[in-house]
C-alpha positions in Angstrom: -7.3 144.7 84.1 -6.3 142.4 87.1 -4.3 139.4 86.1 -6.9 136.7 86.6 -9.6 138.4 84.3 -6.4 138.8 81.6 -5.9 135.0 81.5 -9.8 134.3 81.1 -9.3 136.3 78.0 -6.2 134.7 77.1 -8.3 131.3 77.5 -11.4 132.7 75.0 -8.8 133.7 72.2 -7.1 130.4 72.2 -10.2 128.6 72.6 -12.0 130.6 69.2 -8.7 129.8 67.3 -8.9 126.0 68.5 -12.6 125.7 67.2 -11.7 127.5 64.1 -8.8 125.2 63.2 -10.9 122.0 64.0 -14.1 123.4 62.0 -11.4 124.2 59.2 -10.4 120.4 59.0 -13.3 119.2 59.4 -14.6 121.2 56.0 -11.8 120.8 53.8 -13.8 118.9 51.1 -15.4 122.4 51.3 -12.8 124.6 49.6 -11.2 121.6 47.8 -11.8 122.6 44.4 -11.5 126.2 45.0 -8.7 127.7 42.6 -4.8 127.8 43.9 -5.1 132.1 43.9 -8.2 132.0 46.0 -7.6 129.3 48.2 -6.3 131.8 50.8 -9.5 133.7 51.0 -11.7 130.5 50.6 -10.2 129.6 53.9 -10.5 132.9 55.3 -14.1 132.9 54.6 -14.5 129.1 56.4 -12.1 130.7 59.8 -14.9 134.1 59.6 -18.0 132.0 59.3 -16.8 130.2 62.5 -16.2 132.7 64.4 -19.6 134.2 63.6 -21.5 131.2 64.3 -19.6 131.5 68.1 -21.0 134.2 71.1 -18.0 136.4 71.3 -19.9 140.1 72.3 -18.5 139.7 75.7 -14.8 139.3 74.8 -15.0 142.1 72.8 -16.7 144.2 75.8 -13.3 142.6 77.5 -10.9 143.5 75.0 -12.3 147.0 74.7 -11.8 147.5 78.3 -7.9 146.9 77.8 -8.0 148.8 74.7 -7.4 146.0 72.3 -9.1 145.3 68.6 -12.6 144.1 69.2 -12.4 141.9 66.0 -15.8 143.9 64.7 -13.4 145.1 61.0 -10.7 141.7 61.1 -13.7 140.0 58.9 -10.7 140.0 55.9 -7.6 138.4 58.2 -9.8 136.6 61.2 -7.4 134.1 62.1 -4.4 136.1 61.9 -6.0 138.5 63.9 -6.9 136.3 66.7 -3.2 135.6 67.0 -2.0 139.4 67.3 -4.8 139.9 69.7 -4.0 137.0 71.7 -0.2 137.5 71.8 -0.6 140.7 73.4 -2.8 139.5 76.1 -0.4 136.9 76.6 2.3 139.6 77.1 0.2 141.2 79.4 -0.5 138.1 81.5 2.4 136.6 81.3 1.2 133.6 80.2 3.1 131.7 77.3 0.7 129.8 74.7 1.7 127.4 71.3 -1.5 127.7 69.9 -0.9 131.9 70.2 2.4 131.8 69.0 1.9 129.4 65.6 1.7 130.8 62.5 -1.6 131.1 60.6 -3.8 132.7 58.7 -4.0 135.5 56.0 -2.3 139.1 57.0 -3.7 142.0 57.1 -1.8 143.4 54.3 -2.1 140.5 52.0 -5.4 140.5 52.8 -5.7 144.0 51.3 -3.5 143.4 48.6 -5.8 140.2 47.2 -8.8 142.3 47.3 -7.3 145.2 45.3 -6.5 142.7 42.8 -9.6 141.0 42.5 -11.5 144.5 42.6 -8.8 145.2 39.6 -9.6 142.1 37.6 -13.6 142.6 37.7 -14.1 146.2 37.5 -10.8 147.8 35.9 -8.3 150.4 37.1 -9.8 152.6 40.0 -9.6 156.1 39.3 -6.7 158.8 40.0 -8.8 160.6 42.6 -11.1 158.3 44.3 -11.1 154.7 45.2 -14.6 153.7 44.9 -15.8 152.7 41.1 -18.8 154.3 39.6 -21.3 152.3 38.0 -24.3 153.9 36.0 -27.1 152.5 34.3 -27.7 153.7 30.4 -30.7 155.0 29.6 -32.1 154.1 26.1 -30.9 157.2 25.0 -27.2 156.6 25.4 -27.9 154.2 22.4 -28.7 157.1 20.2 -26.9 160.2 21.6 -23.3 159.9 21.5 -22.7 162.8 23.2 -24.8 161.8 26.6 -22.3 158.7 26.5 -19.0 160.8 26.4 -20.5 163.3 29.4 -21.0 160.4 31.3 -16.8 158.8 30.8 -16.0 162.5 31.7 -18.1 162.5 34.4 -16.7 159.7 36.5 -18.3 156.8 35.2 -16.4 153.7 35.4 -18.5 150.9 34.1 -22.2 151.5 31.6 -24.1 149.0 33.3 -27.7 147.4 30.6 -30.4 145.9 31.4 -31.5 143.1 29.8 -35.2 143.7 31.3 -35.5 146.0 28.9 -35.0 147.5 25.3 -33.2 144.4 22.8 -29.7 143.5 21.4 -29.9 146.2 18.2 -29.9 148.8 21.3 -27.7 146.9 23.6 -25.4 147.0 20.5 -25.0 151.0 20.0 -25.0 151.1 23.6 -21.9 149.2 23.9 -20.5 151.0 20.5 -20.7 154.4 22.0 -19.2 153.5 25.1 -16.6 151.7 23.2 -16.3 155.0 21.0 -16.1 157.7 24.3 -13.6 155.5 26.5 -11.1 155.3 23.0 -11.4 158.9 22.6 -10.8 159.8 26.0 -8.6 156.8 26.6 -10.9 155.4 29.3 -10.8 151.9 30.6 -15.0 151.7 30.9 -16.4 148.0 31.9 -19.7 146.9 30.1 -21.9 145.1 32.7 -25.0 143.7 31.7 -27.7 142.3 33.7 -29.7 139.3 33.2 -33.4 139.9 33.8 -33.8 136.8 36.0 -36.6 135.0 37.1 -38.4 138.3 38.0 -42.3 137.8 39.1 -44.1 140.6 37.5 -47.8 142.1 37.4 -49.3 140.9 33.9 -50.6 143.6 30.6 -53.5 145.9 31.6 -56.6 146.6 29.8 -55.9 149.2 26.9 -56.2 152.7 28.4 -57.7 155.4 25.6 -55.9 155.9 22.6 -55.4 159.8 22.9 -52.5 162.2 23.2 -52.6 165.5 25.4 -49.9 168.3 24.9 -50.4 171.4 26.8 -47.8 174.4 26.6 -46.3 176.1 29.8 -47.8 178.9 30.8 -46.8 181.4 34.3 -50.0 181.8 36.6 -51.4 184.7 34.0 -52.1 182.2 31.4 -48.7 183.7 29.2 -47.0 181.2 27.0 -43.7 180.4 28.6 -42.8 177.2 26.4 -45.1 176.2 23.4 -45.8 172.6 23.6 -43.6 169.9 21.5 -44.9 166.9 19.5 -42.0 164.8 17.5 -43.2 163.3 14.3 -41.3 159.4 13.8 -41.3 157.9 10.5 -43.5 154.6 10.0 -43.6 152.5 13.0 -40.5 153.5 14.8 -40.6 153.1 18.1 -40.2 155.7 21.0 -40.4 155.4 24.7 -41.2 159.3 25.0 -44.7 160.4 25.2 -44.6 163.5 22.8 -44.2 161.3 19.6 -46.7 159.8 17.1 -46.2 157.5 14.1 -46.1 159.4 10.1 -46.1 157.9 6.8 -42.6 158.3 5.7 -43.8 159.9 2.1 -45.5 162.6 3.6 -42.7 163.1 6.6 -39.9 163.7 4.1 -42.2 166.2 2.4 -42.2 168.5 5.8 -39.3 171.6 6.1 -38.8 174.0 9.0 -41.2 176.5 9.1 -43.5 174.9 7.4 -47.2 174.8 9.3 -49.9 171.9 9.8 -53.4 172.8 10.4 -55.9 170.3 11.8 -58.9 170.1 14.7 -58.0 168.1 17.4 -60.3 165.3 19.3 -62.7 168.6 20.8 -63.0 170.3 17.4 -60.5 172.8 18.4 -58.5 174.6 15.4 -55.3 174.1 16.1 -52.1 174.3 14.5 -48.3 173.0 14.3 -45.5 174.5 13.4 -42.3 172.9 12.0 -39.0 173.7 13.7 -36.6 170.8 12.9 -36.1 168.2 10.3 -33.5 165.2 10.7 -32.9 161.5 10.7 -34.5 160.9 14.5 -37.5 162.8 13.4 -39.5 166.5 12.5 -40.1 168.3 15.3 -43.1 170.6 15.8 -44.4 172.7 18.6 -47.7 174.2 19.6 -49.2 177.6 21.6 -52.0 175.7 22.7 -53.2 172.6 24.1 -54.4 169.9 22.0 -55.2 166.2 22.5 -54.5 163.8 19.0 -56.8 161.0 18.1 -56.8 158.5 15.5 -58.5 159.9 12.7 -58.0 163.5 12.8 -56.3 164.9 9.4 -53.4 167.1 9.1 -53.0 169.6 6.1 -50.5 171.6 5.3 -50.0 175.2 4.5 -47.4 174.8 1.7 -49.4 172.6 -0.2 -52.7 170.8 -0.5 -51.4 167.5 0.6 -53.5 166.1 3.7 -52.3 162.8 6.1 -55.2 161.1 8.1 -53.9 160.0 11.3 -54.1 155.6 11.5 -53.0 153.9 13.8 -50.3 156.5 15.4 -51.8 158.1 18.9 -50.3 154.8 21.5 -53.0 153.8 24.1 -52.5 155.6 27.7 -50.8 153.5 29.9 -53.7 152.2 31.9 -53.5 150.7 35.8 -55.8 149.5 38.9 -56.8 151.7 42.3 -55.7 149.7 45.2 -57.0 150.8 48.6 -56.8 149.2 52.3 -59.0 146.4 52.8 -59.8 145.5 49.0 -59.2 142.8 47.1 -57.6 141.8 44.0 -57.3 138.4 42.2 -54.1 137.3 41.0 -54.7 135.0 38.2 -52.2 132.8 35.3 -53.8 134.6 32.3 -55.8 137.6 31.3 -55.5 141.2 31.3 -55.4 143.4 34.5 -59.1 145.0 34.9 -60.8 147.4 37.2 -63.1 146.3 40.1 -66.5 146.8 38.9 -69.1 148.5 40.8 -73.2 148.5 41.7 -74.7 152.0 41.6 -75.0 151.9 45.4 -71.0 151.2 45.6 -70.5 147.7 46.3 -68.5 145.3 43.8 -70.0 143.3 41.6 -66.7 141.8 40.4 -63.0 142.2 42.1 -60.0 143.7 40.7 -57.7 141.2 38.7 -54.3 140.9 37.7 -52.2 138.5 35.7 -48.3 137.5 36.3 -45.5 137.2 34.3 -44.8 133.4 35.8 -47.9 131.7 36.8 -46.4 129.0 38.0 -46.2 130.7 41.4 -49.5 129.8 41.4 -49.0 126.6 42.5 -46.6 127.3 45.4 -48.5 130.4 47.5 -50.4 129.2 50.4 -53.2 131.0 52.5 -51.4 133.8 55.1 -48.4 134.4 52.7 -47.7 137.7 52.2 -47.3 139.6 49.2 -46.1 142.7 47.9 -46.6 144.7 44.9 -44.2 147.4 42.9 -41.5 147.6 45.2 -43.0 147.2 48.0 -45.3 150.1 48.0 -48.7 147.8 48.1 -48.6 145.0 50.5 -51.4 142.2 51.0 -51.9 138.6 52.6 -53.3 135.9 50.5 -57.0 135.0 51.9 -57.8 131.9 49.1 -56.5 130.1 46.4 -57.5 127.6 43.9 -55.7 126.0 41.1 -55.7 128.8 38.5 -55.8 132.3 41.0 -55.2 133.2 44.4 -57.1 136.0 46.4 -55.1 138.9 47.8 -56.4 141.5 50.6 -54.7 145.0 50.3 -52.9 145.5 53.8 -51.1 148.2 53.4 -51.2 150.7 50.9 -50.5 154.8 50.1 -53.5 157.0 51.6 -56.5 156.9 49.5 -55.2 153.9 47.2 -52.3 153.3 45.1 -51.9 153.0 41.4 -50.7 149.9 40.4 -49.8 149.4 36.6 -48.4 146.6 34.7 -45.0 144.7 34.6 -44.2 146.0 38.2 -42.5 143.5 40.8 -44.2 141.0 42.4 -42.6 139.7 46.0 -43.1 136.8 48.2 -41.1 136.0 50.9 -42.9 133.5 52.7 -43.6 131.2 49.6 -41.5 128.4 48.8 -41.0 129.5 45.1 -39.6 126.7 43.4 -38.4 129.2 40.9 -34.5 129.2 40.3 -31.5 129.4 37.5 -31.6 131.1 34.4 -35.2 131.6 32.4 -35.1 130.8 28.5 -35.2 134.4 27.6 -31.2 134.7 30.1 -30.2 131.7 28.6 -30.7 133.7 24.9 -29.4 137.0 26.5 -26.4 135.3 27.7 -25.2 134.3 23.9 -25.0 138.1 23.2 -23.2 138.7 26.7 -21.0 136.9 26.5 -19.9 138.4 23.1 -20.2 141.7 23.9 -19.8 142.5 27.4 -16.8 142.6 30.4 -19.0 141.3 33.3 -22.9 139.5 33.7 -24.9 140.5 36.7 -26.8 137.4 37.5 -30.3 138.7 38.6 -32.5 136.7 41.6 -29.2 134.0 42.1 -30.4 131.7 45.1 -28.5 128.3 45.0 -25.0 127.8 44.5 -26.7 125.1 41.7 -27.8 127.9 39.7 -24.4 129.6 39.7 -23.2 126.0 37.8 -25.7 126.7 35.7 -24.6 130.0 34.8 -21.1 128.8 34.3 -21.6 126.1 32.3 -23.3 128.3 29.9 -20.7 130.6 29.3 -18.8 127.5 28.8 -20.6 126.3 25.8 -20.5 130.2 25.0 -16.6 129.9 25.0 -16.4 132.9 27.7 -15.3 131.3 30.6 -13.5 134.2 31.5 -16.5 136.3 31.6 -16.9 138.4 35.1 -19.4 137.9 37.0 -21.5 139.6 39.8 -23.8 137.8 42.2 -27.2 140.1 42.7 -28.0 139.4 46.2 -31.4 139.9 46.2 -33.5 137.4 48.2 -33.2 135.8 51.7 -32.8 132.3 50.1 -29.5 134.1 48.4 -28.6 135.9 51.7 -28.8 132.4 53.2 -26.5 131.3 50.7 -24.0 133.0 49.9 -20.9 131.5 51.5 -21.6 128.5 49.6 -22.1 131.2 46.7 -18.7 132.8 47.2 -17.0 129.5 47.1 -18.5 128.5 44.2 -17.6 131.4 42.3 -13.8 131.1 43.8 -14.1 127.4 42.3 -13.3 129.7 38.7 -10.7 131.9 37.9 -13.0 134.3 36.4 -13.9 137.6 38.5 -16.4 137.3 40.8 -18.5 140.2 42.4 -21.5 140.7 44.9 -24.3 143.4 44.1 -26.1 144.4 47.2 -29.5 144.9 45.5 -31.4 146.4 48.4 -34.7 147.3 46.5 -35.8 143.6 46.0 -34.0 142.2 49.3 -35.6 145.3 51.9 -38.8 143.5 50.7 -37.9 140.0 50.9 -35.8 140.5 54.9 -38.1 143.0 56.1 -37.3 146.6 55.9 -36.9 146.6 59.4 -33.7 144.0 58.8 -32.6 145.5 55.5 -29.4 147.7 58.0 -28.0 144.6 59.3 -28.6 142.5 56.7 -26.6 144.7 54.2 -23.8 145.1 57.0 -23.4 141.3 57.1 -23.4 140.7 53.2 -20.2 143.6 53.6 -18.3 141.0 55.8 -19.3 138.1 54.8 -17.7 139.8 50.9 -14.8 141.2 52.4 -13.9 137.9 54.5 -13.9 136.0 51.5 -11.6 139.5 49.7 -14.6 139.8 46.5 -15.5 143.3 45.2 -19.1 144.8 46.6 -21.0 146.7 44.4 -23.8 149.2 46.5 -26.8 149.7 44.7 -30.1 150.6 44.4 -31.7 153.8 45.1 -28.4 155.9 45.8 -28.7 159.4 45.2 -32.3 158.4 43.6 -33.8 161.9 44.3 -31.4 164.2 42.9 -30.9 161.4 39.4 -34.9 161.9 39.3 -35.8 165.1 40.5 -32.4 167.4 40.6 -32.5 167.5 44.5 -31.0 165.0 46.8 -32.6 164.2 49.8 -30.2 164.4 53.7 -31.0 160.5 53.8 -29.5 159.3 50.4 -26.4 161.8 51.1 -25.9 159.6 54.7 -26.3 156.7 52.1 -23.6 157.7 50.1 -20.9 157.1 53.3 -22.1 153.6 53.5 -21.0 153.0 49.6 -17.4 153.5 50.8 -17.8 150.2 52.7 -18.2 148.9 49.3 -15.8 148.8 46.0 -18.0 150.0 43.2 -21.2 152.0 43.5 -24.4 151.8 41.3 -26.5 154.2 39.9 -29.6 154.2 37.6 -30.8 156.2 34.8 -32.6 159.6 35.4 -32.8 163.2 33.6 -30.4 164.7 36.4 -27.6 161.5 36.1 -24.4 164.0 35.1 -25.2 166.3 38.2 -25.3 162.9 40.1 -22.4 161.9 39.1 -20.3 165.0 39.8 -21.8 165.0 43.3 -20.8 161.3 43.7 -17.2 162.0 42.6 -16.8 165.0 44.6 -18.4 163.3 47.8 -16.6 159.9 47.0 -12.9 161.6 46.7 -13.3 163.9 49.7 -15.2 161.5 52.1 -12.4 158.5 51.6 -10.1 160.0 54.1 -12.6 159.3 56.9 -13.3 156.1 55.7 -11.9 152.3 54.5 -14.2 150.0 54.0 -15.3 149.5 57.4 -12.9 151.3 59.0 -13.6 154.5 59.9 -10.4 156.9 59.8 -9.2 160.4 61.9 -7.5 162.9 59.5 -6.8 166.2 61.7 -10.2 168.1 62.3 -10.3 170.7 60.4 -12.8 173.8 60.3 -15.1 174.6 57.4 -14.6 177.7 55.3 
């Protein structure tokens, strides 16, 4: 590059690090109460968000053409940077500068060295063989199965995240005791992370579905009994999220042994019976050649004896929900059950589709022409009418031939003005048992840096100041936010993390934003040196189904951007896991966080 262009170059660095250095005075007040350890990184974060708000693509096309840094990865030691960039264009110019030469700004290997500390102090020792933490998400079942819990510490898992949203502090407790239990015995350090539920806007109860109960045995294509079908009998009321269980009278229960059989005729008349192949604490267990459906009011015998049990009250109603298709329309009202559209006998509809949700106070913020977006995104509508107790929504986009829509599934609007922030009563409960039990608190549908004082002041009065805590970033009003966010949270010397929840923000950005959007939230973090945690959906597939799909395996490469990864609860969660390790500890020698690395190419076997 000929000597003039070099000194325009030379003129662009030092006039970045002049605006940076003035912006930087100009917004001490900023970083003023920021904690002496993370004042370095508070400033950092001021120097980056300068230098974004600047046009600088064409000085990196310039530097790239003299084979220098293009500042795209210096997000975590921007000013410093500058400096070593510009002192070598100086060199090669010829062309002496103060402002070049004077010290500033965080190195790059202090920079490094403050994030592995903070990534230390939230989420615990990294493992031998790979970097990146794993987080998973219990499943009710880890509070009763001990075993599942210890698979899961030897699988790779490096913090049990709970959700708050769902189950309640007796199984939060054995949750947290059997993790406790499986990281003593295999002298783990394992995190407990627990999420607050947060201001969530979900679809309201449904209208009762039928109270009856199908079990059908597996047969091959011939009609021959591969697996006979398997109904667990539960003493009294106890609860159970699985379908194949019904509610007993305890006295007749405990009279039941294995082998024993139980004749009765289902809801069709059918003779049918059970058969008795386990007894213990969690339940008898009984299994069937042939299919049956269970009603309220059928009567089991037993062979043994002449004792017979009417069934009250034990078949649970079938989870009912609303078709959706393109073009219809559904009321979204404060109160009331979800119910069907009803229709004429020549097909038109006599009365619309309704819903309720969980905070009807949105009511009053939606306007006409707002979108909306149901369960994740996978039903999307525009609001054609409101008045002060509903609003009117027209289905805009739906799955082919209409899409089931049940109750307490997401509800998301990104063009309203929700005036919905901070923690709800039920956090502000959840929070007492938090912060007694638990390493870190994910705080769900954060927007304001005013709600993060909330959340410390809180664990304040809760004495557990030093709680962890990771910021779910999980709405554009958030996205918008969080530098102010990030120096809030460096205002305490607690941990402080960022969870990019890409399920609610893809919805709330657009999905057609949700690549860059995620890719800013990883600089924005890593200039101000706090831990990322990638979540949602990763490796959702193969936890689900037992197959991964080539899309959520690219998705995996992105996680190493990041310092901990997240995954949720499924039937397949310890072949997950292994993947994820194995992936994870090979894959890290091509990548750094953002930077991607060279190890010698090397030829598969």
């Amino acid at each position: 590059m000929k000597r003039d262009k070099l000194l325009i170059v030379n003129e662009k660095i030092r006039g970045l690090i002049k605006t940076i250095e003035q912006e930087a005075v100009l917004e001490d007040d900023v970083v003023k109460d920021v904690v002496l350890e993370k004042r370095q990184s508070a400033f950092n974060l001021q120097h980056y968000m300068t230098f974004r708000k600047l046009e600088v693509s064409e000085l990196q096309k310039m530097l790239s053409k003299i084979g220098l840094s293009r500042l795209s990865h210096a997000e975590n030691h921007i000013l410093h940077a500058l400096r070593q960039v510009g002192s070598i264009v100086d060199s090669m110019s010829r062309k002496s500068s103060n402002v070049l030469r004077k010290k500033g700004g965080i190195s790059t290997s202090r920079a490094k060295k403050i994030l592995t500390r903070n990534t230390k102090n939230l989420l615990g020792r990294k493992s031998k063989e790979k970097r990146v933490r794993i987080m998973v998400t219990l499943p009710r079942k880890a509070a009763f199965d001990q075993f599942l819990v210890e698979e899961l510490v030897l699988h790779g898992m490096n913090s049990a995240r709970i959700n708050c949203a769902h189950d309640d502090a007796s199984i939060w407790k054995k949750m947290i005791e059997k993790t406790h239990n499986a990281a003593s015995k295999y002298k783990k350090n394992i995190k407990i992370s627990m999420d607050l539920a947060g201001p969530k806007i979900r679809t309201g109860e449904m209208f009762e579905g039928s109270r009856v109960l199908k079990l059908s045995p597996k047969t091959d294509d011939f009609g021959n009994l591969i697996e006979p079908a398997q109904l667990i009998l539960l003493a009294g009321k106890e609860d159970s999220i699985a379908k194949n269980t019904i509610s007993i009278d305890s006295d007749w229960l405990n009279k039941l042994q294995v082998n024993d059989k139980i004749r009765f005729k289902d809801a069709r008349g059918k003779s049918r019976q059970l058969e008795v192949i386990n007894v213990s604490n969690n339940g008898v267990t009984t299994t069937c050649k042939k299919t049956i459906f269970l009603v309220d009011g059928i009567t089991f015998s037993k062979h043994s004896d002449s004792s017979d049990y009417v069934l009250n009250n034990a078949i649970k109603p079938i989870e009912s929900y609303l078709i959706l298709k393109m073009g219809e329309e559904i009321v979204v009202q404060k109160s009331g059950v979800g119910t069907p559209a009803q229709y004429s006998a020549d097909g038109s509809i006599i009365e619309k589709a309704k819903i309720a949700c969980s905070m009807p106070e949105i009511i009053d913020y939606v306007k006409q022409n707002e979108r909306i977006f149901f369960n994740d995104g996978k039903i999307e509508g525009i609001i054609v009418s409101k008045n002060p107790n509903s609003f009117l929504v027209r289905i805009t986009k739906c799955k082919l031939g209409g899409a089931k829509l049940r109750s307490d599934k997401g509800i998301n609007l990104p063009d309203s003005e929700l005036k919905i922030n901070g923690l709800t009563p039920k956090d502000i409960e959840d929070l007492k048992f938090i912060a007694a039990n638990a390493d870190i608190v994910n705080f769900s549908f954060v927007n304001t840096p005013a709600d993060l004082v909330q959340l410390y002041d809180y664990l304040d009065r809760y004495n557990k100041a030093n709680l962890g805590v990771v910021l779910k970033i999980e709405t554009k009003k958030a996205f918008n936010n969080l530098p102010m966010l990030l120096l809030t949270g460096m205002t305490r010397e607690s941990g402080l993390g960022i969870m990019i929840a890409r399920g609610d923000l893809a919805i709330e950005v657009g999905w057609q934003n949700i690549g860059h959007i995620q890719s800013e939230i990883l600089r924005i973090c890593n200039a101000a040196h706090v831990p990322i945690i990638w979540a949602t959906q990763v490796l959702e597939s193969l936890t689900k189904k037992g197959i991964p799909s080539r899309s959520e395996m690219t998705d995996i490469s992105q996680s190493l951007k990041a310092e901990c990864v997240m995954l949720n609860k499924g039937p397949f969660i310890l072949e997950t896991l292994e993947l994820l390790k194995c992936v994870l500890k090979n894959d890290e020698i091509f990548q750094h966080k953002s930077e991607s690395l060279l190890p010698a190419m090397a030829k598969l076997d």
